[in-house]
C-alpha positions in Angstrom: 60.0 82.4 -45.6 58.5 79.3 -47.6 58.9 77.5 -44.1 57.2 80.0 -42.2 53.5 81.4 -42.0 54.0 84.1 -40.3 56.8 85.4 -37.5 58.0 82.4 -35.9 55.6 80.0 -37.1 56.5 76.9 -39.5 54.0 76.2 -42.1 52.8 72.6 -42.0 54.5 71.3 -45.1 57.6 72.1 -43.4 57.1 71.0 -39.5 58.3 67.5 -39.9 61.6 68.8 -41.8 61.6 72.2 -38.8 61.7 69.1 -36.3 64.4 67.1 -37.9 66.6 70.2 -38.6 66.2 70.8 -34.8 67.5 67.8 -33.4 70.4 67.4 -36.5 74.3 68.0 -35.4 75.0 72.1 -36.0 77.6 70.7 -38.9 75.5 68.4 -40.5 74.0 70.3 -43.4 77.7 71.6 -44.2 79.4 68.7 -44.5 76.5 66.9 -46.4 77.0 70.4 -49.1 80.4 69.3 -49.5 79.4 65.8 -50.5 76.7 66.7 -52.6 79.2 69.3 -54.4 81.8 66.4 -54.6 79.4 63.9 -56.4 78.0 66.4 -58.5 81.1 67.1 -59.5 82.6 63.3 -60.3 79.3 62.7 -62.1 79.9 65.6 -64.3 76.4 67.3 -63.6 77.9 70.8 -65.2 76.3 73.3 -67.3 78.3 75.9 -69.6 78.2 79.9 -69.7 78.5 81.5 -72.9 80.6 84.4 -73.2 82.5 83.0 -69.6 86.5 83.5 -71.0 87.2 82.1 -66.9 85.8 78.7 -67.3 83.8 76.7 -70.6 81.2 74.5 -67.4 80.1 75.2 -64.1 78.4 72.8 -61.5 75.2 74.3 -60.7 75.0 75.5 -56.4 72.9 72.7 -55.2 71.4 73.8 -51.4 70.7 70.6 -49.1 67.6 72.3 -47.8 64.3 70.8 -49.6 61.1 73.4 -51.2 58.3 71.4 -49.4 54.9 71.5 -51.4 51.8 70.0 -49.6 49.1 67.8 -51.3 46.0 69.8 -51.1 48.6 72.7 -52.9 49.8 70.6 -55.5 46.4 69.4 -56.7 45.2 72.9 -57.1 48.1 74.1 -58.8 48.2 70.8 -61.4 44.9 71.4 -62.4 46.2 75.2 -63.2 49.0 73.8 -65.0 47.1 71.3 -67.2 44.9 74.2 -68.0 47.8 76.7 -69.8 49.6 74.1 -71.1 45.9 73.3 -73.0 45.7 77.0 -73.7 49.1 77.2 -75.0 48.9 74.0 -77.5 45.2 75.6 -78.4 47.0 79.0 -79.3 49.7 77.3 -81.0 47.3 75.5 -83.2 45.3 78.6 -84.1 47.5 81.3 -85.0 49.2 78.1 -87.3 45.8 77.5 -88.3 42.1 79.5 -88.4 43.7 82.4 -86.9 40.2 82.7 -85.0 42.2 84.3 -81.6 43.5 87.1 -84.4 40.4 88.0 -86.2 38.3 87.7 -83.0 40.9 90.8 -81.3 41.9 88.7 -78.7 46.0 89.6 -79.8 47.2 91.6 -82.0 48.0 90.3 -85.3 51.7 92.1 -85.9 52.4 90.6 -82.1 52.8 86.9 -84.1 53.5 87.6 -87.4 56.7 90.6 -87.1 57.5 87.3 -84.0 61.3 86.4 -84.9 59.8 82.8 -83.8 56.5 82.7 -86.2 57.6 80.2 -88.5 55.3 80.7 -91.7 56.7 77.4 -93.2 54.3 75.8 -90.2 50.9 78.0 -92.0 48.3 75.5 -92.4 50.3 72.8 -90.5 49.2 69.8 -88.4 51.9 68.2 -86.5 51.3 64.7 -85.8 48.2 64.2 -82.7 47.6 67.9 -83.4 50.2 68.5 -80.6 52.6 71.4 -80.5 54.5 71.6 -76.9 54.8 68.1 -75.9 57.6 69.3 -73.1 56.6 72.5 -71.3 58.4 74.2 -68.8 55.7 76.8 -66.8 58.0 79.4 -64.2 55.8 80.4 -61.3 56.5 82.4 -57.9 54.9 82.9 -55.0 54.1 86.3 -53.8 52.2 85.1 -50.4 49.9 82.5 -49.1 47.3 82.6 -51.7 49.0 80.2 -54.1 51.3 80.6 -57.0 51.7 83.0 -60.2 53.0 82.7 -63.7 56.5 84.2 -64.7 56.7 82.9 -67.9 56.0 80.2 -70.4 58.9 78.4 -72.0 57.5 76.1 -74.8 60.5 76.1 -77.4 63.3 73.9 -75.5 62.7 73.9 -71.8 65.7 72.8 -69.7 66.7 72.2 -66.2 64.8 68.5 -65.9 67.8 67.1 -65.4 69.0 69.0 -62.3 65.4 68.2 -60.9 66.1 64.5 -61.3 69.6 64.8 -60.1 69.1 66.6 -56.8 66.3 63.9 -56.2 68.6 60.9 -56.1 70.8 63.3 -54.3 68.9 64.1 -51.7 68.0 60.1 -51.2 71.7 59.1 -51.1 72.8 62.6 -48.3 69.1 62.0 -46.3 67.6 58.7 -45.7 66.4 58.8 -42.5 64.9 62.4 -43.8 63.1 60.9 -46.6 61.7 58.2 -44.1 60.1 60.8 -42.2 58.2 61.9 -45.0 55.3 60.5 -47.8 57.0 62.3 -50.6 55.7 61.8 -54.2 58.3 60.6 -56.9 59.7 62.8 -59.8 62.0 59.4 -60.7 59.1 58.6 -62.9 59.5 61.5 -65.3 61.3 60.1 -67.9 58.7 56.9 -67.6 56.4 59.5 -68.5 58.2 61.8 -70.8 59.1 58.4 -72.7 55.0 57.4 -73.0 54.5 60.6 -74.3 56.7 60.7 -76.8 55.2 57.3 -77.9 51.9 58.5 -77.8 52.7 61.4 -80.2 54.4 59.1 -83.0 53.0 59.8 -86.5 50.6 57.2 -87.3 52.9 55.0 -89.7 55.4 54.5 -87.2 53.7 51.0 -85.8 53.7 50.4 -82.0 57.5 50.3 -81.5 58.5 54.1 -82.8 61.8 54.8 -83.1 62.6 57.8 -80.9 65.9 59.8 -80.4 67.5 62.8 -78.5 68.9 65.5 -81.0 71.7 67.6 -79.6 73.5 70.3 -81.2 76.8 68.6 -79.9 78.9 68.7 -76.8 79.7 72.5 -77.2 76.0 73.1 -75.8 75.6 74.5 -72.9 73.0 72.0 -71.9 74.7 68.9 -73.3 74.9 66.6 -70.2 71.3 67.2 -69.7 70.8 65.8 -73.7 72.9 63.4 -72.6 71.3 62.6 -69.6 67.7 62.5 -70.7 69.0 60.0 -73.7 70.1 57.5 -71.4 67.3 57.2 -69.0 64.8 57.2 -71.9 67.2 54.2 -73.3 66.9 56.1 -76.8 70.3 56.9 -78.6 71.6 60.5 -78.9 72.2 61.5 -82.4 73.2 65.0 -83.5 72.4 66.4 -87.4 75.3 64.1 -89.0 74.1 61.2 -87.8 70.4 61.7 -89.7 69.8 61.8 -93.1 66.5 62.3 -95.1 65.6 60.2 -97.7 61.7 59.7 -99.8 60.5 61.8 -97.0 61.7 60.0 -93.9 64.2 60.5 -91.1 67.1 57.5 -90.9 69.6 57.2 -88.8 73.1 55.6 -89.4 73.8 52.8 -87.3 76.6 49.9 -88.1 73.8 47.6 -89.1 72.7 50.2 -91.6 70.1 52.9 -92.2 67.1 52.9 -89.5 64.2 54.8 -89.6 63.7 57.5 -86.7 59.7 58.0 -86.0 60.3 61.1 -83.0 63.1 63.4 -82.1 63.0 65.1 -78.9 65.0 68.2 -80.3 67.4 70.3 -78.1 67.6 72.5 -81.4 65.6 76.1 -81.8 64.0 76.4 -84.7 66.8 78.4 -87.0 69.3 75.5 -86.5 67.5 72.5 -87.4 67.3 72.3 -91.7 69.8 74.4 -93.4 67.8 74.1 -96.0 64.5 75.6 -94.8 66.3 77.9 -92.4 69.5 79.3 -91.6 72.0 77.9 -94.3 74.9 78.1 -92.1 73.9 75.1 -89.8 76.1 72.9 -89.5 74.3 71.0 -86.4 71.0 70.1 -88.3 69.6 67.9 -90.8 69.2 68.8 -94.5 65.4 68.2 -95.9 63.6 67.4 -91.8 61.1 69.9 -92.7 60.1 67.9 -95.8 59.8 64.5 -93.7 58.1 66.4 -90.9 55.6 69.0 -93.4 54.7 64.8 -95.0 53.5 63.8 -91.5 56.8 61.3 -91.1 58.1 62.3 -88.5 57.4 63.8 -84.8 59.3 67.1 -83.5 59.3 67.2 -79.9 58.8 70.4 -79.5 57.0 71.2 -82.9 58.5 74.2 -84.8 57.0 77.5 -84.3 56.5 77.0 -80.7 58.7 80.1 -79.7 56.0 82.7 -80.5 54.6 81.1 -77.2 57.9 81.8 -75.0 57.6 85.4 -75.8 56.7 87.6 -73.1 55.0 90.1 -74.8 52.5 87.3 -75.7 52.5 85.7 -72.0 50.4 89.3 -71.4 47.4 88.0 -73.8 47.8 84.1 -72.1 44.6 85.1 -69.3 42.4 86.1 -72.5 44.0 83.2 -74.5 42.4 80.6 -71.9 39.3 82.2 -71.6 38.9 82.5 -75.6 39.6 78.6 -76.4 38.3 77.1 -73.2 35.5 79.4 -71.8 37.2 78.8 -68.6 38.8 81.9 -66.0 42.8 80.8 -66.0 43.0 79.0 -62.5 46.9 80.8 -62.6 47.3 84.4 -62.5 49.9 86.4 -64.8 52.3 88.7 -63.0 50.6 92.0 -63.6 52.8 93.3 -66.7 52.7 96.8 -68.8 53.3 95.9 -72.6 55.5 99.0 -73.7 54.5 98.9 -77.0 51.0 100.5 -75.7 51.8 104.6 -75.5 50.4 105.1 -71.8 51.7 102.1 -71.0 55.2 103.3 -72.0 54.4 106.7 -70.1 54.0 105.0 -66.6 56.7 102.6 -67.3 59.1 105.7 -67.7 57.7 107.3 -65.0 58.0 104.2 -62.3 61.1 102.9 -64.0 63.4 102.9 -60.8 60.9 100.4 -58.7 60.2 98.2 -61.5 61.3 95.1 -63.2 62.1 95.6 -67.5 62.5 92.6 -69.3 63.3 92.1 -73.1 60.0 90.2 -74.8 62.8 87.6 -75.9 65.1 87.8 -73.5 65.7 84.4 -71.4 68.3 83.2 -68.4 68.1 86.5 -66.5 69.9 88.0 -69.3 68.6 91.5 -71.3 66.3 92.8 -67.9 66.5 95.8 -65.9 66.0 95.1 -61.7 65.0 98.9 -60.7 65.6 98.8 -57.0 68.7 96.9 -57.3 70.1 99.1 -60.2 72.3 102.1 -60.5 71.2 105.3 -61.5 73.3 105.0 -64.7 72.1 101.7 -65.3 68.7 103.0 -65.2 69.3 106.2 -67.4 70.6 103.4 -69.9 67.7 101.6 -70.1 65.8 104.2 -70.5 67.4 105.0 -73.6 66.2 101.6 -75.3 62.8 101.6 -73.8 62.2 104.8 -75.9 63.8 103.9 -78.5 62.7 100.4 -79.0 59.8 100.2 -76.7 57.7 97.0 -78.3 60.9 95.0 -77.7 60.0 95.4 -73.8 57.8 94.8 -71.3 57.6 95.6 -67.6 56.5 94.5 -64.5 56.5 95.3 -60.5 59.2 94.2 -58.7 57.4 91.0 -56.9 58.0 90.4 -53.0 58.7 87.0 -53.9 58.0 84.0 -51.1 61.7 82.9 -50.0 62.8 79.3 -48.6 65.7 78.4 -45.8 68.7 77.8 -47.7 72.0 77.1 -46.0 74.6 80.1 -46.9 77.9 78.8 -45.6 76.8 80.1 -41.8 73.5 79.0 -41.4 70.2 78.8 -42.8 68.5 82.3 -44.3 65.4 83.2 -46.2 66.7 83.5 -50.5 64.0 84.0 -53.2 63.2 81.0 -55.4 61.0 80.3 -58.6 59.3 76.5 -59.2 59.5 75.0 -63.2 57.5 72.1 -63.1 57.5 70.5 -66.5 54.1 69.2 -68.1 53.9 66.4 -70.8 51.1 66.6 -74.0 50.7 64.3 -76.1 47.0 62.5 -78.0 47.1 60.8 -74.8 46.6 64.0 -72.4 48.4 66.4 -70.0 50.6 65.0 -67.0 53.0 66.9 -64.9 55.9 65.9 -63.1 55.0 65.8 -59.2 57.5 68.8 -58.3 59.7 70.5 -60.5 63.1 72.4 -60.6 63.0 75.2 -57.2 65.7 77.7 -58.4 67.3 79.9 -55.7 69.0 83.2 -55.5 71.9 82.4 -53.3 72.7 86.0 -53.2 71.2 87.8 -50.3 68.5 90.0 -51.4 68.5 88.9 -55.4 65.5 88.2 -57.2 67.7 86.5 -60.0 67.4 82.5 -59.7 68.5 81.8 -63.3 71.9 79.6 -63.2 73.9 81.5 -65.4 73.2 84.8 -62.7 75.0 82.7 -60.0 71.7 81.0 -58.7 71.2 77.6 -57.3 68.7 74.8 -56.9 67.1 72.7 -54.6 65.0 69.4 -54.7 61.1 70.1 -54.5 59.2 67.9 -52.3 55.4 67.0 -53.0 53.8 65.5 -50.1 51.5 62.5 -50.5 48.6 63.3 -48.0 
């Protein structure tokens, strides 16, 4: 377990929590489950699961049971984090730009430009502060006790900050005296710092008060209370595409006192969605012309367009040789080791190994479009065999992980289930911060490796200890 270092010893993040858990009344974790459900539930802290005919939301399973992270951990693993996030924004700016990473060999050149998320209206491009993924969401797992490793990179419209910030001021309302115990560093500041940020990356005619807003596609999203959400605490108003118009060049927004300029939009948009004019006609949920307010430099897109080539996991192979090409440095985070089935012999062993390993589409995302080997049929198997041969670029794969595991309460008791870590990390001209913690997702089934919401996993607040 997270909790443990080996067999029956607590790892010392976790002993002051071991201690506590010890002495607490055998039904107190239970009942304090059934509170937390209850509130999340009055607050309306839901999400939404396409496809689901059953129900249109869902609360997310929130486990009472805090991932501990000590200091000295942390430190090392910010410092990791601040350097992909670098590596990803230099990348971004490259393959939009010089190209160098292409014509150097580092990738391969159809890997970007046959990307459904290259966007060659962004060719020769500078958004403004030369920043492309002001929000980044970085999914890491532990495989032991020698630190964390990279899932994936999710640079487009990462979610789930929300549920981070909820099951904080959760956890503070259930376990005071618990919190007392500890020196635990704050995540309430986020949106302090996501809100600074944002500031910092305003084009350089917006003055020192730049409008900013939150632009949802509408409450039909599945992520819409987090849109919400996020537009309150950053005290900015939340807009969707009909209440925007272009005009000269720059973004307004309607208001009852009349047009008002809008400097940055922290999008919750991809890419096809957000001009009907520059991109899929049939939006209805963007705003006609942005593109020509944001190619003049007007306006700020939080996360710039054309940042999806990044999320794609074909690409996340080439990240270790992408950091070591723009910063000289050796990545301080380690990739999962992956096969990229577009490569012949790596195809050959897939095929050969597929039944012990883990397939996952290149643009597959929420747990959906993957094949889990040792937890899959035979037929299931068979199945995706078919597409890996027939489509095999569209795929990579990778060893099933023996991913680290945390005490989470399962209606009985407390039992090791596997869990992930997003922490989210802020760019802007002003540098790289991260949120001290992060979203810990948890497969609440016994046994599953498969933490995303929509799969039936959980989450649980993530503790950074002060030292």
């Amino acid at each position: 377990m997270t909790g443990t270092s080996g067999p029956g010893e607590v790892r010392h993040p976790y002993r002051t929590l071991s201690r506590w858990l010890d002495a607490a009344p055998a039904d107190l974790l239970t009942s304090r489950s059934r509170q937390a459900e209850l509130f999340f539930r009055r607050m309306g802290v839901t999400f939404a699961v396409y496809g689901d005919v059953e129900s249109n939301e869902r609360l997310i399973p929130f486990d009472v049971v805090p991932r501990i992270i000590g200091a000295a951990e942390w430190a090392a693993l910010e410092k990791g984090l601040v350097q992909r996030v670098n590596g990803l924004n230099a990348f971004l700016k490259d393959i939009y730009g010089a190209q160098e990473c292409i014509k150097a060999g580092i990738i391969p050149a159809d890997l970007i430009f046959t990307n459904p998320h290259y966007r060659p209206e962004m060719q020769g491009r500078r958004p403004p502060g030369d920043i492309w993924t002001h929000i980044c969401g970085v999914d890491l797992v532990r495989t032991g006790e020698d630190g964390f490793i990279v899932l994936e990179d999710n640079c487009r419209t990462p979610s789930g900050v929300s549920y981070m910030l909820e099951n904080r001021e959760m956890m503070m309302r259930l376990f005071p005296d618990l919190f007392a115990e500890h020196r635990i560093r704050p995540v309430e500041t986020y949106t302090d710092m996501l809100l600074s940020s944002l500031q910092a990356s305003a084009p350089e005619g917006a003055g020192g008060d730049p409008n900013i807003v939150v632009l949802t596609p509408g409450p039909y999203n599945s992520a819409y209370y987090e849109h919400s959400f996020l537009a309150d605490k950053l005290g900015v108003e939340l807009v969707e595409g009909g209440d925007l118009f272009v005009n000269d060049d720059i973004v307004f927004m309607r208001t009852t006192q009349g047009p008002k300029r809008v400097d940055v939009i922290y999008r919750r948009i991809d890419d096809d969605w957000l001009d009907p004019l520059t991109f899929r006609p049939d939006s209805s949920v963007g705003v006609p012309s942005i593109m020509n307010a944001y190619a003049a430099g007007n306006v700020t897109l939080s996360n710039a367009v054309g940042t999806g080539v990044a999320d794609d996991k074909a690409v996340y192979t080439y990240m270790p040789e992408i950091i070591r090409f723009f910063s000289g440095e050796e990545p301080i985070l380690k990739n999962v080791p992956t096969w990229r089935c577009r490569e012949p012999d790596a195809l050959k062993e897939v095929l050969d190994k597929l039944p012990e390993l883990v397939v996952k589409e290149v643009g597959g995302s929420g747990g959906y479009g993957m094949l889990v080997g040792p937890a899959s049929t035979k037929a299931e198997i068979e199945e995706f065999r078919a597409k890996l041969i027939a489509d095999p670029d569209d795929f990579i794969a990778q060893p099933t992980l023996s991913l680290s595991t945390a005490p989470t309460l399962d209606g009985t008791g407390l039992s090791p289930r596997h869990v992930d870590l997003r922490p989210f990390v802020l760019s802007s001209p002003a540098g790289v911060k991260v949120a001290p913690g992060g979203l810990t997702r948890v497969a609440l089934k016994a046994g599953s490796l498969v933490v995303n919401s929509s799969q039936g996993g959980g989450t649980k607040d993530t503790w950074v200890l002060d030292e």
